[in-house]
N, CA, C and O atoms as a DFTB+ gen file, in Angstrom:
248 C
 N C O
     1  1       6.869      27.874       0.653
     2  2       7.080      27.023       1.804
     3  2       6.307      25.724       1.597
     4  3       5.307      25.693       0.879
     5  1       6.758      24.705       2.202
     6  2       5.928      23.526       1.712
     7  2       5.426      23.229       3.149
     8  3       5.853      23.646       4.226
     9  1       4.432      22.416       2.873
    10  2       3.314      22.453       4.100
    11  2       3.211      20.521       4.025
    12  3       2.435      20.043       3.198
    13  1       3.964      19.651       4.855
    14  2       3.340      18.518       4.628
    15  2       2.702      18.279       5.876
    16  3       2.511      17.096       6.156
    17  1       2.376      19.042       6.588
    18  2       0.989      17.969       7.650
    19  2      -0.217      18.429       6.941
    20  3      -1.154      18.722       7.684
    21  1      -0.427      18.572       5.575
    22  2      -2.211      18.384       5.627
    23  2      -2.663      19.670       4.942
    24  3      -3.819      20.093       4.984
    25  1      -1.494      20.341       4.215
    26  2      -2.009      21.362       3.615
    27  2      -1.590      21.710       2.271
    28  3      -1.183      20.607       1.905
    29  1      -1.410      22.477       1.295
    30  2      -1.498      22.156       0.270
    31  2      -0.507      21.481      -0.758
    32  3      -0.533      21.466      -1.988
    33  1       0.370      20.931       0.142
    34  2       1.494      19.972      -0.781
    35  2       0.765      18.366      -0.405
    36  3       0.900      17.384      -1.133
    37  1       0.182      18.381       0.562
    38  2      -0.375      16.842       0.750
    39  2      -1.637      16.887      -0.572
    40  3      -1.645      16.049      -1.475
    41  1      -2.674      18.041      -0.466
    42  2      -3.043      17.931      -1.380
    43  2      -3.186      17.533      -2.949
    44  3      -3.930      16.786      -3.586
    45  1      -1.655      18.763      -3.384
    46  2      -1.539      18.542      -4.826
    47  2      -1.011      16.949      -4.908
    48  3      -1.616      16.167      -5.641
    49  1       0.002      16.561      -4.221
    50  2       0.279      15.011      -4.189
    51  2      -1.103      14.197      -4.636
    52  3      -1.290      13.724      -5.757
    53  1      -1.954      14.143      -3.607
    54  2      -3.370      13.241      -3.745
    55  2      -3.812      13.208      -5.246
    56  3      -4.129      12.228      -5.920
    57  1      -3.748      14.624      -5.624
    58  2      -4.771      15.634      -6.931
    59  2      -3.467      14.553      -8.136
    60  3      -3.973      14.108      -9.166
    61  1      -2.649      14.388      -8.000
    62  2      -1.593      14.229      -8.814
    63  2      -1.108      12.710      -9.038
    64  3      -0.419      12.178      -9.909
    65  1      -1.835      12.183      -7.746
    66  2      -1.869      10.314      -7.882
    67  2      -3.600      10.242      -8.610
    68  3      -3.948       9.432      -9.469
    69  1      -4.169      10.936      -8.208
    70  2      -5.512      10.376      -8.697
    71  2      -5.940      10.752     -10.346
    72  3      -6.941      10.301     -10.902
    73  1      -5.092      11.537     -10.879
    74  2      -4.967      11.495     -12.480
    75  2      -4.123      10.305     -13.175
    76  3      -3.624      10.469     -14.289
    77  1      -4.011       9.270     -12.557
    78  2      -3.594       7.969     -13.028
    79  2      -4.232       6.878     -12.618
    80  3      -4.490       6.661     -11.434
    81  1      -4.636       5.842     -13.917
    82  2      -5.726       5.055     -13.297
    83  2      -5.103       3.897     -12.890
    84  3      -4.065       3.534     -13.442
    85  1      -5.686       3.171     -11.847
    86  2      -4.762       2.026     -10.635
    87  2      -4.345       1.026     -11.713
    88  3      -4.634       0.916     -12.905
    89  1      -3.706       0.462     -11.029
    90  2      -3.086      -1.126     -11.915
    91  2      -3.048      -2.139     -11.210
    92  3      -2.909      -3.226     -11.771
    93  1      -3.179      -2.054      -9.567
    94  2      -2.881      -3.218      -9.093
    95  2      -3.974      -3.076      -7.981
    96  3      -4.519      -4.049      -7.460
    97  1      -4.280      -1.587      -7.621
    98  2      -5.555      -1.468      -6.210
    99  2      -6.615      -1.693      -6.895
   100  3      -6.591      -2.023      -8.081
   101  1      -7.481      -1.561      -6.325
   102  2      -8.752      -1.061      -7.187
   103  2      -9.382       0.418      -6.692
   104  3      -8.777       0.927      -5.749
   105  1     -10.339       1.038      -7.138
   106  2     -10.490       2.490      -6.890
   107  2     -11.038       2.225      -5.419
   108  3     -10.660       3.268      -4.884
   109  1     -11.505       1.705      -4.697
   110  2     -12.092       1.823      -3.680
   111  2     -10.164       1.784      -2.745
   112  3      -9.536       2.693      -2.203
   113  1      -9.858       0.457      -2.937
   114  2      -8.219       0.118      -2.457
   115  2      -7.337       1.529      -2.093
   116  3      -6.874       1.862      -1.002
   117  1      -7.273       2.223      -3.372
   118  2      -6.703       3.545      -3.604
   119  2      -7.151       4.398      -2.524
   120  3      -6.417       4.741      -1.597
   121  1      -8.744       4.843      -2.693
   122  2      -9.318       5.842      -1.890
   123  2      -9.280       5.844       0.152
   124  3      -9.372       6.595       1.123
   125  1      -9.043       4.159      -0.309
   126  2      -8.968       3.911       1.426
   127  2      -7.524       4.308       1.442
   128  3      -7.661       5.472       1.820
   129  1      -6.758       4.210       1.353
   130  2      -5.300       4.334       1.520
   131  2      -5.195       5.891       1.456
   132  3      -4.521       6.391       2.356
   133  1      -5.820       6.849       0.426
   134  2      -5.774       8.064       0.374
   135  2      -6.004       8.660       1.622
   136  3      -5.228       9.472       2.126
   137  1      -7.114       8.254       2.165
   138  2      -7.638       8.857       3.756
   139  2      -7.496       8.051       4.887
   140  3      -7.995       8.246       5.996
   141  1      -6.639       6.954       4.456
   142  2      -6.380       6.487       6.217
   143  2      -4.679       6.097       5.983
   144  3      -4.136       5.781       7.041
   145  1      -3.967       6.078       5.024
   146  2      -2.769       5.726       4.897
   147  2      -2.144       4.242       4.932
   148  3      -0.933       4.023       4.939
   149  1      -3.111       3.290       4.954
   150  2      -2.871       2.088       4.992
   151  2      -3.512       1.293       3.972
   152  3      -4.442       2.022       3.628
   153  1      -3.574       0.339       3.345
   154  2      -4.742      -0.908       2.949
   155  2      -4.272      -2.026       3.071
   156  3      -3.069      -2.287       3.041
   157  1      -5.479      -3.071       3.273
   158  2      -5.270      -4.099       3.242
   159  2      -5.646      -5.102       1.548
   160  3      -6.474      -5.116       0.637
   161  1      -4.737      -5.618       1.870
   162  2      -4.670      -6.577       0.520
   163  2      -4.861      -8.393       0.599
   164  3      -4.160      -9.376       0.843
   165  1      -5.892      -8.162       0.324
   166  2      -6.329      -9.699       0.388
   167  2      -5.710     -10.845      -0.484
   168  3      -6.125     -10.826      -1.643
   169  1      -4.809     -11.842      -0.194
   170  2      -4.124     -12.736      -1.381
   171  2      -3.460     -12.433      -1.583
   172  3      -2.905     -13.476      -1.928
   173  1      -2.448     -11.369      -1.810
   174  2      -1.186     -10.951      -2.005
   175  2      -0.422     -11.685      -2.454
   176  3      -0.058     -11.592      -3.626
   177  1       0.232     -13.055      -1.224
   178  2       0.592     -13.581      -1.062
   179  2       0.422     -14.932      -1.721
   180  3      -0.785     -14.982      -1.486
   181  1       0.628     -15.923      -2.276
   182  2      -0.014     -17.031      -2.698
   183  2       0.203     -18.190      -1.151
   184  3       0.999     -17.904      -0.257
   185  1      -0.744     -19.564      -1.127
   186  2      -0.668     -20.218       0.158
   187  2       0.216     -21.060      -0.066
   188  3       0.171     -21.912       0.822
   189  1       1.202     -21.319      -0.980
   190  2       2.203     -21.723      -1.386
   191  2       3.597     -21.050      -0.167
   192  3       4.049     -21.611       0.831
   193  1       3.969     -19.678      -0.765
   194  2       4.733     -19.016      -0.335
   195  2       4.320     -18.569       1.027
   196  3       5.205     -17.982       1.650
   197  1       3.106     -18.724       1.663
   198  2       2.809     -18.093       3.380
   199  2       3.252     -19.530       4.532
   200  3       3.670     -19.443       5.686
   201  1       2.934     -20.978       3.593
   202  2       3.555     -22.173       3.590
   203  2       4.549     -22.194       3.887
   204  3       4.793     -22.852       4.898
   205  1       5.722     -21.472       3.163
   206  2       7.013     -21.709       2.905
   207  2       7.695     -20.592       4.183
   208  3       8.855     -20.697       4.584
   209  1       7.170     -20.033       4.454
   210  2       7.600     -19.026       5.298
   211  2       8.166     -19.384       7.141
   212  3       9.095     -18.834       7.733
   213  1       7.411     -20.253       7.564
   214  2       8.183     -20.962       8.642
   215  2       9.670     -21.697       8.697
   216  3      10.482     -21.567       9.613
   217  1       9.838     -22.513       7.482
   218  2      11.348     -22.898       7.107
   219  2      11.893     -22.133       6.905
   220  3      13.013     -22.226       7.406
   221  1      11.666     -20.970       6.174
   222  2      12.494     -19.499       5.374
   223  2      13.248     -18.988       6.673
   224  3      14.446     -18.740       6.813
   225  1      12.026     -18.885       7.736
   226  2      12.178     -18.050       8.478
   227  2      12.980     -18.528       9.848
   228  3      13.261     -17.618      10.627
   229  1      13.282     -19.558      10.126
   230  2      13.985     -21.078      10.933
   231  2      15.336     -20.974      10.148
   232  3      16.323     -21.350      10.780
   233  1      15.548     -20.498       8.797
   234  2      16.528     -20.866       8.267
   235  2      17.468     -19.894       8.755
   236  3      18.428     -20.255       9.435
   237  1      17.233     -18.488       8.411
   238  2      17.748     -17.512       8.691
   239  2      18.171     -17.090      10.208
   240  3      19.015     -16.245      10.508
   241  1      17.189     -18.075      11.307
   242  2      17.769     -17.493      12.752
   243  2      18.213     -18.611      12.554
   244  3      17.297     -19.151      11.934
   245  1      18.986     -19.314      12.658
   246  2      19.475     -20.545      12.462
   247  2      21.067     -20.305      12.190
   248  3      21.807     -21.264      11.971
């Protein structure tokens, strides 16, 4: 039977991402996301393209 609120299929998942080392989080990035399900990502975005995003976005309801 598989168990996903919190028991041992959420587990092996976790056990099974954390035998690969990050590429784009960093280990702290990873671990927050592991136990709260979210992260935040600083810069992502360049201020170029967050710039560009009011016309983008004018264009399309438009």
């Amino acid at each position: 039977m598989l168990d996903f609120d919190g028991g041992s299929q959420k587990n092996m998942l976790t056990e099974q991402v954390l035998r690969f080392s990050t590429e784009i989080l960093t280990e702290r990035q990873r671990n927050y996301y592991l136990e709260n399900g979210c992260v935040r990502i600083e810069r992502l975005v360049s201020d170029g393209w967050v710039k560009r995003l009011p016309a983008a976005s004018k264009q399309l309801v438009n």
